[in-house]
Backbone as numpy.savetxt, mean C-alpha at the origin, in Angstrom:
# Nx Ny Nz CAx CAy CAz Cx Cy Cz
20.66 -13.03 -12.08 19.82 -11.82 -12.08 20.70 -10.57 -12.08
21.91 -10.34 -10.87 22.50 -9.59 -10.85 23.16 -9.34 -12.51
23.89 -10.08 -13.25 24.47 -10.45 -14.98 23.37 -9.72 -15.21
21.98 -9.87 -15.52 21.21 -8.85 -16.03 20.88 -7.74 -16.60
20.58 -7.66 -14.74 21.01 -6.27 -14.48 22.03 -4.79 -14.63
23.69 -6.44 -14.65 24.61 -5.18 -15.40 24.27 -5.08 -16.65
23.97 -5.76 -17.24 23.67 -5.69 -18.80 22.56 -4.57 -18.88
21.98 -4.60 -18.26 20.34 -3.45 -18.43 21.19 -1.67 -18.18
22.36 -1.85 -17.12 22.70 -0.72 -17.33 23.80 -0.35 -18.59
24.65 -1.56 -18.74 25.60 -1.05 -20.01 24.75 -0.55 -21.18
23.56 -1.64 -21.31 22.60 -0.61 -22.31 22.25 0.82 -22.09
21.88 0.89 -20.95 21.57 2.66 -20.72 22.56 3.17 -21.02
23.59 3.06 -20.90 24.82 3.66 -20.89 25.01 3.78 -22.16
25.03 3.05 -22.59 25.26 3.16 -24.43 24.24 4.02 -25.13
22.91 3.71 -24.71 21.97 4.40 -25.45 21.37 5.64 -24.83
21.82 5.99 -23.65 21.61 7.02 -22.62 20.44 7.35 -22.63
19.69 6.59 -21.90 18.19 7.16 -22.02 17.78 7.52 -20.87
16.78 7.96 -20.67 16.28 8.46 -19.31 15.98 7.93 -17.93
16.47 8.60 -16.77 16.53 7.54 -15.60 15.06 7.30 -15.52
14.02 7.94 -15.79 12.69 6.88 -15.97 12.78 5.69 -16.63
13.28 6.08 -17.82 13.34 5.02 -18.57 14.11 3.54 -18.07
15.21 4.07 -17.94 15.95 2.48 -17.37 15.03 2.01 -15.56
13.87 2.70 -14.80 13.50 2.54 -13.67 12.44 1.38 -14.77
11.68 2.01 -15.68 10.69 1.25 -16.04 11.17 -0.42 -16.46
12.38 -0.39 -17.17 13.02 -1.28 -17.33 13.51 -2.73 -16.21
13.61 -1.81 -15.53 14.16 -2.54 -14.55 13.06 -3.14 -13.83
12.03 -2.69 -13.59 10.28 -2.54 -12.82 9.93 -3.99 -13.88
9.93 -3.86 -15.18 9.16 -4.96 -15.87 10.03 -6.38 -15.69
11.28 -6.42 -15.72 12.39 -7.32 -15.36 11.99 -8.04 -14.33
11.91 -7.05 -12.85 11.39 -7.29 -11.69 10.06 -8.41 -12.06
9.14 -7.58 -12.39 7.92 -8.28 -12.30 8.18 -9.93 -12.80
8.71 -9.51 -14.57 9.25 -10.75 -15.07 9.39 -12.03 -14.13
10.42 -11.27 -13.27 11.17 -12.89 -12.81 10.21 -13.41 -11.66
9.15 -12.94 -10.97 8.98 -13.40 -9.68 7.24 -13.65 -10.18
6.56 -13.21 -11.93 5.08 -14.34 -12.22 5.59 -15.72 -11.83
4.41 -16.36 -11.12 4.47 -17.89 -11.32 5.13 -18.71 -10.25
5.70 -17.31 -8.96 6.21 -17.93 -7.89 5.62 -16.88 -6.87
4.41 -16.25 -7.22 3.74 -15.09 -6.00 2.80 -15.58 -5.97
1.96 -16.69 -6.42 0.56 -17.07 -5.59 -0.46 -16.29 -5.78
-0.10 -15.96 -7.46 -1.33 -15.16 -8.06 -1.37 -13.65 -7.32
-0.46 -13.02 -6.82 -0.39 -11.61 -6.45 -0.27 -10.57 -7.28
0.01 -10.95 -8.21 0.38 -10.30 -9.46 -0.66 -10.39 -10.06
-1.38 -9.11 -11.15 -2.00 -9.36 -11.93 -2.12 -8.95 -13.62
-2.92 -9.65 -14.10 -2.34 -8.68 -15.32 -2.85 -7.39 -15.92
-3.59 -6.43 -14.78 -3.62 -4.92 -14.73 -2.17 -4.73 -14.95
-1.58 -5.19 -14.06 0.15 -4.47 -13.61 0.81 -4.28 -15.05
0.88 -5.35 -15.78 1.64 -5.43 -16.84 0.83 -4.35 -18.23
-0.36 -3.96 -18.02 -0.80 -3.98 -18.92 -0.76 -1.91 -19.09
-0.86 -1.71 -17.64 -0.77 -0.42 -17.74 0.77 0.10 -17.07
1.88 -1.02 -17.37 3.20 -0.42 -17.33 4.19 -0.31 -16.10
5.09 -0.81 -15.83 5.98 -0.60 -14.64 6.31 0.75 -14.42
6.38 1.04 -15.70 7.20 3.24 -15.18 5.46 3.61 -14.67
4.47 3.32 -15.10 3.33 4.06 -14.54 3.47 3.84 -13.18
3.55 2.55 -12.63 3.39 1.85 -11.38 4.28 2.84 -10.66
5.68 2.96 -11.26 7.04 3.85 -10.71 6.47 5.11 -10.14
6.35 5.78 -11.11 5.96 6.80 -11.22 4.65 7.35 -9.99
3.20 6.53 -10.28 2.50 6.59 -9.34 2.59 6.61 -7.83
4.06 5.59 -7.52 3.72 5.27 -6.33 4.85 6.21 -5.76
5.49 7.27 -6.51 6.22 8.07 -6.00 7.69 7.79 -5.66
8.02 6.83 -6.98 9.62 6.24 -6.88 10.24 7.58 -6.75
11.92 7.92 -6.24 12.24 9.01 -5.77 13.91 8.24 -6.00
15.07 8.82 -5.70 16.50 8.01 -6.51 16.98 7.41 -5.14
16.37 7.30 -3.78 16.89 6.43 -3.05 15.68 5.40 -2.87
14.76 5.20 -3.41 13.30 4.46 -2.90 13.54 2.74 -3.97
13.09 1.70 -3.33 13.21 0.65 -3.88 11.65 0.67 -5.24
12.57 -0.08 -6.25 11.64 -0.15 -7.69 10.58 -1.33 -6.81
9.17 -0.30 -7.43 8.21 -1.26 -7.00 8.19 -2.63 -7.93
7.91 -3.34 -7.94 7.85 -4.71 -8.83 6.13 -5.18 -8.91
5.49 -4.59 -8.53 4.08 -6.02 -8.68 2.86 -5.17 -8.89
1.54 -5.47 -8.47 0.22 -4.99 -8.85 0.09 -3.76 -8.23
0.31 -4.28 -6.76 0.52 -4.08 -5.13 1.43 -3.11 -5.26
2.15 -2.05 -4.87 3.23 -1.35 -4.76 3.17 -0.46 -3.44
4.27 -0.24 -2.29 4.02 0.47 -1.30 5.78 0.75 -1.48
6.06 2.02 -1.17 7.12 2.62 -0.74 6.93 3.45 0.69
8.03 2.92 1.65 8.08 3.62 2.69 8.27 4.85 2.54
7.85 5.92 3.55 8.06 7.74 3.75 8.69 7.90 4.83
9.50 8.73 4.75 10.40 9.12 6.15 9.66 10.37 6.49
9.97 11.04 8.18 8.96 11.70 8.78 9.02 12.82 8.19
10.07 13.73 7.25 9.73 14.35 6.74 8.67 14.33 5.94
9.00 13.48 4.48 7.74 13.11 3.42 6.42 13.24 3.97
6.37 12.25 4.93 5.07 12.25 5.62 4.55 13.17 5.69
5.02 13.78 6.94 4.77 15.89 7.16 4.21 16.48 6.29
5.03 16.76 5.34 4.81 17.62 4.01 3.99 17.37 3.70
3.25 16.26 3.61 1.99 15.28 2.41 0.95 14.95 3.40
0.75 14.52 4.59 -0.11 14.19 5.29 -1.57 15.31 5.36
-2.60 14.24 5.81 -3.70 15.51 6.23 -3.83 15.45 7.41
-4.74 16.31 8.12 -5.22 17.16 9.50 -5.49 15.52 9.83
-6.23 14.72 9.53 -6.65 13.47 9.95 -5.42 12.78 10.69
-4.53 12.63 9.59 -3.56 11.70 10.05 -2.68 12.14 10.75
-2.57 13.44 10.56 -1.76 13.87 12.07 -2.17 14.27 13.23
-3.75 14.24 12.94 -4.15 14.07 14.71 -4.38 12.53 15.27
-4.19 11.44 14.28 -4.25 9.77 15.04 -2.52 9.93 15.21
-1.80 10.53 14.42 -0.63 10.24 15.18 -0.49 10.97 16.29
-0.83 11.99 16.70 -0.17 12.97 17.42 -1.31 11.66 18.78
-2.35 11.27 18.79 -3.09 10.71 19.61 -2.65 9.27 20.34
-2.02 8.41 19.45 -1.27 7.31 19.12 0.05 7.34 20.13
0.84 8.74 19.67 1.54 9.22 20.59 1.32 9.06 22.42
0.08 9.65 21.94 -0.45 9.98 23.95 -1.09 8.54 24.26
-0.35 7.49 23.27 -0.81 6.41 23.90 -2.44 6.20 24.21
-3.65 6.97 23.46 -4.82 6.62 22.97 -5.13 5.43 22.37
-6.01 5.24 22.80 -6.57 3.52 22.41 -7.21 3.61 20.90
-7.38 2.56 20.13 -7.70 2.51 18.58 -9.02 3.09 18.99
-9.69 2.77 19.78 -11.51 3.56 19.90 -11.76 4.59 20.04
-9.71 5.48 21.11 -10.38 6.68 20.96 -9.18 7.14 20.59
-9.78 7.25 19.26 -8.36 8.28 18.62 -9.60 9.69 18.38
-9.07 10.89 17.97 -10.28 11.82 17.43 -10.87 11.45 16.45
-12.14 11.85 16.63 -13.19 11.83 15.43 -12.79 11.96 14.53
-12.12 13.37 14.09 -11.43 13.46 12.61 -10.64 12.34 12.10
-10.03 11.97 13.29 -9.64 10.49 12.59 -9.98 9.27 12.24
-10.63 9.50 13.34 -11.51 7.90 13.58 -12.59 7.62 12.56
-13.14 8.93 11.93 -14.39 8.86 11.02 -13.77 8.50 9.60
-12.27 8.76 9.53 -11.79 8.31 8.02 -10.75 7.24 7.84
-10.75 6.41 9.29 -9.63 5.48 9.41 -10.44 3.77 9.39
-9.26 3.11 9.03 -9.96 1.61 8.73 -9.19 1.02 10.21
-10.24 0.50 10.95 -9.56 0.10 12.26 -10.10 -1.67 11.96
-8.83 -2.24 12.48 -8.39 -3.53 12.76 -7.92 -3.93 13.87
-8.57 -5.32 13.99 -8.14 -6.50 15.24 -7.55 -7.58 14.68
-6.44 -8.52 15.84 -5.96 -9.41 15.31 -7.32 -10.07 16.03
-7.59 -11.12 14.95 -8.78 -12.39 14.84 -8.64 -13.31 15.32
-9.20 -14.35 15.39 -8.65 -16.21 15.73 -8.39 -16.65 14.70
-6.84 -16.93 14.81 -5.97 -18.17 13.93 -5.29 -16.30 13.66
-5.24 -15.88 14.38 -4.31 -14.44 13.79 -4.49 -13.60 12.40
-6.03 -13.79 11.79 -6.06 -13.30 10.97 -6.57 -12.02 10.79
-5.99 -10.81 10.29 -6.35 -9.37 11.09 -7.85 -9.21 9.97
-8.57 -9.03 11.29 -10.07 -8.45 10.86 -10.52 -7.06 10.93
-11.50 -6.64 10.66 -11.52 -5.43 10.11 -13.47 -5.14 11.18
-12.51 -3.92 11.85 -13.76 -3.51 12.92 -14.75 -2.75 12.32
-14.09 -1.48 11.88 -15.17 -0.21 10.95 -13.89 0.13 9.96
-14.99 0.85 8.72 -13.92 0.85 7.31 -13.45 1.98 7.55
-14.97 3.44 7.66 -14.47 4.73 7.74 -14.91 5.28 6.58
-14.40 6.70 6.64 -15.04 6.77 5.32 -13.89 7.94 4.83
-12.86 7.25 4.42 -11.30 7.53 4.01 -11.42 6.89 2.92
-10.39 6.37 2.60 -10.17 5.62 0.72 -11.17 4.56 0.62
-11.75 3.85 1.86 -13.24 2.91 1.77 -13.41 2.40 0.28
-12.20 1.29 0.27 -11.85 0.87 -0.80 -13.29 -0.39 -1.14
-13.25 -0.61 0.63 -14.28 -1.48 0.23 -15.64 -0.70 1.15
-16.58 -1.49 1.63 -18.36 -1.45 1.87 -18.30 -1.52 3.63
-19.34 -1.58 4.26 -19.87 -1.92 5.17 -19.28 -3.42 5.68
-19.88 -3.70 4.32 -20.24 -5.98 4.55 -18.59 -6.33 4.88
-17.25 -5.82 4.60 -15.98 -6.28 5.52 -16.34 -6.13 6.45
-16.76 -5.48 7.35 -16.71 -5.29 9.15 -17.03 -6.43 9.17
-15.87 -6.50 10.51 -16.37 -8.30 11.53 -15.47 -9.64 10.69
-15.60 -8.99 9.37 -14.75 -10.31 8.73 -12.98 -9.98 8.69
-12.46 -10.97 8.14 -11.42 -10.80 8.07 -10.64 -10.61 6.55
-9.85 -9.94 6.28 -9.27 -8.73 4.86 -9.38 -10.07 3.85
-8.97 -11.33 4.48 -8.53 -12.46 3.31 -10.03 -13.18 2.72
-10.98 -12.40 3.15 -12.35 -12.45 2.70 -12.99 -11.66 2.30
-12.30 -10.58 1.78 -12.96 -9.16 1.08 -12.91 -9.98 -0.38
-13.45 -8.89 -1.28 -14.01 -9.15 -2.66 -12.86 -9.75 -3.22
-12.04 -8.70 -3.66 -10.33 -8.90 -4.15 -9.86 -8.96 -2.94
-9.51 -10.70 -3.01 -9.24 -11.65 -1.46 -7.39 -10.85 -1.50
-7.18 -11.34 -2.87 -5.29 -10.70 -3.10 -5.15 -9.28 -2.79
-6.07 -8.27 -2.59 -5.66 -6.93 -2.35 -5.75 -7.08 -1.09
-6.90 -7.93 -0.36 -6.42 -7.93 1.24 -5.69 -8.43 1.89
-5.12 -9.48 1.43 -3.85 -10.54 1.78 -3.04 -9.78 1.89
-2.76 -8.67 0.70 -1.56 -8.02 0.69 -1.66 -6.51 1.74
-2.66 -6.59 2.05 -3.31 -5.33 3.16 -3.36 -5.74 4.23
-3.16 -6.93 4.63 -3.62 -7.76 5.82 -1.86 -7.87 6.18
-1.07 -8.33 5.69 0.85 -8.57 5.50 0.98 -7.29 5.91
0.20 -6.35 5.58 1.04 -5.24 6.04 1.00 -4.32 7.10
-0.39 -4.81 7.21 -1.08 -4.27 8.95 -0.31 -5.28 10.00
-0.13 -6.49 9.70 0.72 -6.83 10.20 2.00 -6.98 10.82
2.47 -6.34 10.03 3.94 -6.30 9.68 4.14 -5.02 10.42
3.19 -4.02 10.84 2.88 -2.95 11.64 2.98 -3.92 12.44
1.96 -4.43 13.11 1.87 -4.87 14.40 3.03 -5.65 15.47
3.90 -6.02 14.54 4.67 -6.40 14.94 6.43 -5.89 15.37
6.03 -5.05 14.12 7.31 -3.98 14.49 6.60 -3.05 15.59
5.28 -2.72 15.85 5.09 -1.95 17.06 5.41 -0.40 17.00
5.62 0.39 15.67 6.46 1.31 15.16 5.64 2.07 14.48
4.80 2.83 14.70 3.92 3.90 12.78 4.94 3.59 12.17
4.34 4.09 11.09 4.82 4.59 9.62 3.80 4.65 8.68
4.58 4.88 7.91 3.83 5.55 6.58 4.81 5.31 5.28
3.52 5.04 4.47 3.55 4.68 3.11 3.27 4.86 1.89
3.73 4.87 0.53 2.73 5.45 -0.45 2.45 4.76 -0.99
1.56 4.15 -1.29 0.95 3.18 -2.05 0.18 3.22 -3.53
0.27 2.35 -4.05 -0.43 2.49 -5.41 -1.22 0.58 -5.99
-2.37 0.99 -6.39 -2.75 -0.69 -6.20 -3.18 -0.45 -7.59
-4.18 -1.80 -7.92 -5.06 -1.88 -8.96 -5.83 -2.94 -8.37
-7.63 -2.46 -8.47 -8.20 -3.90 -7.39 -9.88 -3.71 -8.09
-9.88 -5.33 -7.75 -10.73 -5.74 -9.03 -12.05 -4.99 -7.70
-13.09 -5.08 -8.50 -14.62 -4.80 -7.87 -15.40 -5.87 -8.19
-16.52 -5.80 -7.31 -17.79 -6.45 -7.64 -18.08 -6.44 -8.80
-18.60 -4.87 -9.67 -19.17 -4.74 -10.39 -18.66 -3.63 -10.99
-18.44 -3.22 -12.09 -17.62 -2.14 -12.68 -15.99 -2.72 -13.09
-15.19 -1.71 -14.12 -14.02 -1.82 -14.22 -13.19 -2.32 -12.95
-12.11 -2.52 -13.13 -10.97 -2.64 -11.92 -10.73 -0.83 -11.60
-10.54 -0.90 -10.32 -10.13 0.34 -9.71 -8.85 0.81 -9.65
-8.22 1.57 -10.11 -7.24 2.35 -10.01 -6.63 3.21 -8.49
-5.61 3.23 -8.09 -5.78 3.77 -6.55 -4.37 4.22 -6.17
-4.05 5.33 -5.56 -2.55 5.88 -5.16 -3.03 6.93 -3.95
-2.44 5.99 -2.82 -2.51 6.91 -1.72 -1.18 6.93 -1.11
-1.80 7.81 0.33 -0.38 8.22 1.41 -1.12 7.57 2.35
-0.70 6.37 2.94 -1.35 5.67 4.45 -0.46 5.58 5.52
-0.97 6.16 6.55 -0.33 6.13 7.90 -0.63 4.55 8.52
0.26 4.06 9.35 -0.42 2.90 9.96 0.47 3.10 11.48
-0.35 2.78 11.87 -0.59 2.97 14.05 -0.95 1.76 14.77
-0.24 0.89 15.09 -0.03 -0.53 16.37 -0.07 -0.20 17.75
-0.74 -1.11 17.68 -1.27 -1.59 19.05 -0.70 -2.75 20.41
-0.21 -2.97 20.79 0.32 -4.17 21.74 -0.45 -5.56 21.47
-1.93 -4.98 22.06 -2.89 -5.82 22.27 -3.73 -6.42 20.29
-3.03 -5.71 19.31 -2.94 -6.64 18.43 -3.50 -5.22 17.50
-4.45 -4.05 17.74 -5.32 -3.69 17.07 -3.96 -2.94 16.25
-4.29 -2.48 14.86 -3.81 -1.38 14.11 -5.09 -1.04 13.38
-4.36 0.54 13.43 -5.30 1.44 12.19 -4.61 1.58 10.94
-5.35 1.86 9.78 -4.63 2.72 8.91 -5.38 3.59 8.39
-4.38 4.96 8.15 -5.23 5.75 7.96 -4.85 6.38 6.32
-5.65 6.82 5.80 -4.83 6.78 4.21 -5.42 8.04 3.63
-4.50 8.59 3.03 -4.74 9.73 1.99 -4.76 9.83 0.68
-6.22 9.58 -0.13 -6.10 9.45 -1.26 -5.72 10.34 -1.88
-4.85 10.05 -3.06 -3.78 10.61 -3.63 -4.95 10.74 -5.17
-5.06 9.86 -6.01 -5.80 9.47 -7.26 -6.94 8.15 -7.16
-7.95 7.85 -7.38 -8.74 7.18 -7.31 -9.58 7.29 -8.62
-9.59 6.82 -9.51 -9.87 6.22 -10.52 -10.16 4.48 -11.37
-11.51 4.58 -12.13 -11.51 3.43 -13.25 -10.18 2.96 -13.60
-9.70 1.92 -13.79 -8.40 1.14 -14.29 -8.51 1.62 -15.88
């Protein structure tokens, strides 16, 4: 893979094209090698509307890792965050802080945040959606993410609330998806999501839609 890779840059080099250009390159490569060993995480939205879009969308930057898949999240450092965040998400953090419980974070937050419990057999379930990026309905509450519509957008939403919970740490992310619906086109989606852990298992996330659009 690495052989590749040098090869992908001696080409740039020769043909000097644009550091988008060799990111997109490198993004479809990525994807390339890892269909057929992700367990259907991948879909073929991703390929169809482009790795530099994916790049691009999810706010690649010259120290940020090339997103590779449907799914794309790049971490934000507390600056980024700052700059980009809304009134929402910086009053669950500033609350989070004072060591406030997921029930009582402020209203402003609480009314646009997707709050989660870890479940039985550890599977993180989903308390209230909110009415923030409310990617999905009502009918998730009580169930758990790996039983929403597009089961693969929650698997991969569920890994990562997780992955909060366990580091025990906020942060924040920018994300960019593509996720099928009930009824209508596939959805298009690029946000800024905060996520906030709990001891006792709960996390929030709280998210700032960025673009929300038909695929």
């Amino acid at each position: 893979m690495h052989k590749i890779v040098d090869r992908m840059r001696a080409r740039a080099a020769e043909h000097a094209p644009t550091r988008r250009g060799f990111i997109a390159n490198a993004a479809v490569f990525a994807v390339a090698g890892i269909v057929g060993g992700a367990g259907g995480m991948l879909r073929d939205e991703a390929l169809m509307w482009g790795a530099e879009k994916a790049a691009d969308m999810a706010g690649v930057g010259s120290g940020d890792p090339i997103p590779t898949a449907a799914y794309a999240s790049t971490p934000r450092t507390v600056e980024q965050f700052m700059s980009q965040a809304a009134d929402y998400q910086l009053g669950g953090l500033e609350a989070w802080r004072d060591r406030r419980g997921m029930d009582d974070l402020p209203e402003i937050c609480r009314d646009r945040a997707a709050r989660t419990f870890e479940g039985p057999h550890g599977l993180r379930h989903v308390k209230e959606i909110g009415k923030g990026l409310r990617l999905w309905g009502s009918e998730i509450e009580g169930m758990p993410l790996v039983q929403a519509f597009d089961a693969e957008y929650g698997r991969w939403c569920a890994s990562r609330l997780n992955k909060c919970r366990l580091k025990q740490e906020a942060y924040a992310e920018a994300c960019v998806a593509v996720i099928r619906r009930a009824d209508g086109p596939p959805r298009y989606v690029r946000y800024l999501t905060l996520l906030l852990p709990w001891e006792n298992g709960d996390v929030v996330s709280v998210s700032r839609p960025l673009e929300v659009r038909d695929a």
